[in-house]
C-alpha positions in Angstrom: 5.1 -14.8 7.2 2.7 -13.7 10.0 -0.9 -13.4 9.1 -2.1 -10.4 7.9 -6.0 -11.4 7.0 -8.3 -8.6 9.1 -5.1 -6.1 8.9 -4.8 -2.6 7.5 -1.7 -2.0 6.2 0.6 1.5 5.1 3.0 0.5 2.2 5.2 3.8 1.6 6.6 3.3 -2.2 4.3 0.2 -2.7 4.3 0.7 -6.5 8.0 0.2 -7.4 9.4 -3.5 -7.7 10.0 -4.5 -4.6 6.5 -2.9 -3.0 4.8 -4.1 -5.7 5.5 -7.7 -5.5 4.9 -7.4 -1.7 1.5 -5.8 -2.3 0.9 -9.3 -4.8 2.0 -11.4 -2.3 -0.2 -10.0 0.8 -3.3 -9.1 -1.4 -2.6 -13.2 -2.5 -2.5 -14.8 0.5 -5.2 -12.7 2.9 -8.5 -12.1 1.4 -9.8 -10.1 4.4 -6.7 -7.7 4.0 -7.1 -3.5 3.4 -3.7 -2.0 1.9 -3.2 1.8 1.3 -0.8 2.5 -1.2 1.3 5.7 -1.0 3.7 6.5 -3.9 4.8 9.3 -5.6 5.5 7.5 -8.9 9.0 8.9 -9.0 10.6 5.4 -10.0 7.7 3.2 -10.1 4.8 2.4 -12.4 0.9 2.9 -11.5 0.5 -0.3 -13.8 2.3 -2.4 -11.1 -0.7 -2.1 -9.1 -4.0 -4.9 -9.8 -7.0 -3.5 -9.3 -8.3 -4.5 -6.7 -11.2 -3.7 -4.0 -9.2 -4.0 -1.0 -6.7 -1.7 -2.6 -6.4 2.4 -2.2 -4.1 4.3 -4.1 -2.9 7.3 -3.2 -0.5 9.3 -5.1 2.0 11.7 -4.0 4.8 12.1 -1.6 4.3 10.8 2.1 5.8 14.7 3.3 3.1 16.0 1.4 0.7 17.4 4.5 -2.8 16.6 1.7 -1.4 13.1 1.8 -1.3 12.9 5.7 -4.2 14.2 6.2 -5.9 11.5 3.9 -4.4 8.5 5.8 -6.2 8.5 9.1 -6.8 4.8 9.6 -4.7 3.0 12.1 -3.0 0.1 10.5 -1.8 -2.8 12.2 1.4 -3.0 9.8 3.5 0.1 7.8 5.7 -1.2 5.6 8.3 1.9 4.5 10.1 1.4 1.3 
């Protein structure tokens, strides 16, 4: 897996199971990450998510133009799941 530390990061559905565990796994292994979580809780649970500082949560469809206009940072990575 490359290295990810210093990255911002986009996960699209990053609450379900399989976003989830890869939001575990990169939070894990890269202290100096940021991820932005976008989900609209459709199939996944808000509880799958730690808390944690380098985390933000937003929730809501990725279509939604309020959501867009909330994620202005350029990430280095956009994982769509």
């Amino acid at each position: 897996m490359p290295d990810f530390d210093n990255s911002k990061v986009l996960i699209i559905g990053g609450a379900g199971f399989v976003g989830s565990n890869l939001l575990h796994l990169l939070l894990f292994e890269n202290p100096q990450i940021h991820i932005t979580v976008v989900d609209n809780l459709l199939s996944a649970e808000k509880l799958n998510l730690p808390k944690d500082k380098r985390l933000t949560f937003l929730e809501g469809s990725i279509t939604n133009h309020t959501i867009l206009k909330q994620i202005k940072d350029e990430y280095s990575y956009i994982f769509h799941l």
